[in-house]
C-alpha positions as CSV (number, residue, x, y, z in Angstrom):
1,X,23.1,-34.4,-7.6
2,X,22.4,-36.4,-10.8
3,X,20.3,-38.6,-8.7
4,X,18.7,-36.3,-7.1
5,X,17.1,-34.2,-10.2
6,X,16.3,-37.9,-11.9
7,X,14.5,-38.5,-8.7
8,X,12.6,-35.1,-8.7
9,X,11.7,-35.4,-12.5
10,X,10.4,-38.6,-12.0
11,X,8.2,-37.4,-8.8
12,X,6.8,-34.8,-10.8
13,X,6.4,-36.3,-14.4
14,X,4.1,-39.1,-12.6
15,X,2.3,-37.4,-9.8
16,X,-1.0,-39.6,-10.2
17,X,1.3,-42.9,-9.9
18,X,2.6,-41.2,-6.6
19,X,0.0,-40.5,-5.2
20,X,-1.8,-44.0,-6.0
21,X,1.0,-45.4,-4.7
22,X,1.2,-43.8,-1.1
23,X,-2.5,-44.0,-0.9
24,X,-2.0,-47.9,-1.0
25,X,0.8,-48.0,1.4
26,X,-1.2,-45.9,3.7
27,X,-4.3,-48.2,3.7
28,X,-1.8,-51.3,3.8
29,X,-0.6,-50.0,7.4
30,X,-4.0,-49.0,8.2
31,X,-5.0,-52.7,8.1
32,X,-2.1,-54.3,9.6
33,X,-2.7,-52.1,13.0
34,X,-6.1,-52.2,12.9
35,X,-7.4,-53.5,16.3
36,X,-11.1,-55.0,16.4
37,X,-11.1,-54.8,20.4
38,X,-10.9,-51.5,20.1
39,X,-14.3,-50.8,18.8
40,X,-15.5,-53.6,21.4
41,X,-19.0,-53.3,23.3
42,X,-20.7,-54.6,26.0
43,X,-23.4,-57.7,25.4
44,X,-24.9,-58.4,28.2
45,X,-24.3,-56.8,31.8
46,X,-26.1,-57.9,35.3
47,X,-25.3,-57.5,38.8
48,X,-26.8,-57.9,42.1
49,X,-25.3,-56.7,45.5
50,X,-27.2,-58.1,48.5
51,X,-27.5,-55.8,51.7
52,X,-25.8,-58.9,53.7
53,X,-23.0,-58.7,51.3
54,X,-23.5,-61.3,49.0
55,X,-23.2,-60.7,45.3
56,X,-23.3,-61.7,41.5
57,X,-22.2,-60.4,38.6
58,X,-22.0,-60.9,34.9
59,X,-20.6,-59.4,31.9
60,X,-20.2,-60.4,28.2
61,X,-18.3,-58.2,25.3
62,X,-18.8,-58.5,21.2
63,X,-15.4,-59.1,21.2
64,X,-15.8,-62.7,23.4
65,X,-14.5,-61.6,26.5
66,X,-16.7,-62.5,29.2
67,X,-16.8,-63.0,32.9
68,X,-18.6,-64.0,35.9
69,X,-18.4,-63.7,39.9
70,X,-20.6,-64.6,43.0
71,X,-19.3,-64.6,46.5
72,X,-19.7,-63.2,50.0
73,X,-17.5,-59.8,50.2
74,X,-14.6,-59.7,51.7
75,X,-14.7,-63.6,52.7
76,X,-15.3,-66.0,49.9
77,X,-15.2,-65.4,45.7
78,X,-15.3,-68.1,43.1
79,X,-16.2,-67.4,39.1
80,X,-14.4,-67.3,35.6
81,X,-13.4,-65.6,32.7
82,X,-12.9,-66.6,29.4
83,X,-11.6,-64.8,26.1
84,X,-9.6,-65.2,22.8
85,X,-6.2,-65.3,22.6
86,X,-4.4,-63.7,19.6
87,X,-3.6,-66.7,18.1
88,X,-7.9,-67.2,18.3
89,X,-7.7,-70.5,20.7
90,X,-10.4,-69.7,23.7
91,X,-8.8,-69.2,27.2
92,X,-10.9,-70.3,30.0
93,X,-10.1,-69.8,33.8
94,X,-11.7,-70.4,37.1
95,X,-11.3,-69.4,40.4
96,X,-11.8,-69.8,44.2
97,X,-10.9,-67.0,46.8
98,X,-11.1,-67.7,50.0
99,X,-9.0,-68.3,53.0
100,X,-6.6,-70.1,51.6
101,X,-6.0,-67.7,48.4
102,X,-6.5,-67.1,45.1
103,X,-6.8,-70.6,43.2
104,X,-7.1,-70.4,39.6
105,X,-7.6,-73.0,37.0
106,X,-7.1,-73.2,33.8
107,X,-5.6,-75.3,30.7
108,X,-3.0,-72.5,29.5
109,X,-1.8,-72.0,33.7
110,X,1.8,-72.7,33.5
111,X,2.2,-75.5,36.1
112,X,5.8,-76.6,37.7
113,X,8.3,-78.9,36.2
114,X,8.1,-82.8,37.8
115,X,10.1,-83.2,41.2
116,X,13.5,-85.0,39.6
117,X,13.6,-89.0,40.3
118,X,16.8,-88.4,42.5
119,X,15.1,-85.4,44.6
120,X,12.2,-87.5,45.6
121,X,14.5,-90.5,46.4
122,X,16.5,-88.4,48.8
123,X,13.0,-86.9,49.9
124,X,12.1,-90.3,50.7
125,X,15.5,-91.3,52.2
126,X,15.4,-88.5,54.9
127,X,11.9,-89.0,55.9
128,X,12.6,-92.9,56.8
129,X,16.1,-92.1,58.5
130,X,15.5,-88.9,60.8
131,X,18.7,-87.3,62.6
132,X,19.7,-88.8,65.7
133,X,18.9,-86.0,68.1
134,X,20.9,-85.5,71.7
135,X,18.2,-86.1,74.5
136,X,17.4,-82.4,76.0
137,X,17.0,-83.6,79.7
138,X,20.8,-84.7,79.9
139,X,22.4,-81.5,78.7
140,X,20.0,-79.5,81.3
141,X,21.6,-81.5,84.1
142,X,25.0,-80.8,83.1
143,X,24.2,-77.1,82.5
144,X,22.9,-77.1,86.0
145,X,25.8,-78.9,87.7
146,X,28.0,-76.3,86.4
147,X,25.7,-73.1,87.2
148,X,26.0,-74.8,90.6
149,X,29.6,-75.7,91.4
150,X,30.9,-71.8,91.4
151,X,28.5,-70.5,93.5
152,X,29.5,-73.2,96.3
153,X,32.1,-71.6,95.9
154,X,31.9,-67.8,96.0
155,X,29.9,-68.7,99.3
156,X,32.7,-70.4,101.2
157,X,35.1,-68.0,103.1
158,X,38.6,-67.9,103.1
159,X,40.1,-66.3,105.9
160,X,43.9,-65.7,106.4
């Protein structure tokens, strides 16, 4: 309780001080979750769909984001994007769609780890000795002569 009512008389014997000091608190975690994407705009916008299906577009933000597309719908795509990363280092990708997939490119991609030394060796090694494989055409005869044999004789009759 004692620390309680030194508390209170403290509160109220410096009320300015207070209130000073929660208004700078307040604008300190103002500014640490301010966002400046969030008041983000639009640049520069075109686009331009073709009856045949071909098309463009563009699009560019205040914030740097910005992107660009042309294809043939439904068949073939290729453009980019680019924007800032939080740590403020540009990203840049490209792309082809087509047949074959979505193939983007880009320096910050994560690519796959290097095949190990001993993988590729054994690669290698498998590729230059292939299995020995049984020749098909003998085991059809045998299969034949012995889908053969018990019919001979299921036709022969035995009397007695």
């Amino acid at each position: 309780m004692v620390c309680q009512r030194s508390t209170n008389r403290l509160l109220l014997s410096h009320p300015i001080q207070v209130l000073v000091a929660s208004a700078v608190l307040a604008c300190a975690y103002a500014a640490a979750s301010y966002n400046t994407d969030a008041s983000a705009y639009v640049v520069k916008n075109s686009a331009d769909i073709q009856p045949e299906g071909q098309y463009q577009y563009q699009y560019e933000t205040s914030n740097g984001i910005a992107a660009q597309e042309s294809g043939l719908g439904g068949h073939q795509a290729s453009g980019g994007y680019s924007y800032y990363s939080p740590e403020g280092q540009l990203v840049q990708i490209s792309y082809l769609a087509d047949e074959n997939g979505f193939q983007p490119q880009g320096d910050l991609l994560p690519t796959p780890p290097p095949i190990p030394i001993a993988i590729l060796k054994s690669l290698e090694y498998i590729r230059t000795h292939p299995q020995y494989q049984e020749p098909q055409q003998q085991y059809r005869q045998v299969q034949q002569q012995q889908y053969r044999s018990p019919a001979r004789v299921q036709n022969k009759r035995v009397y007695g």
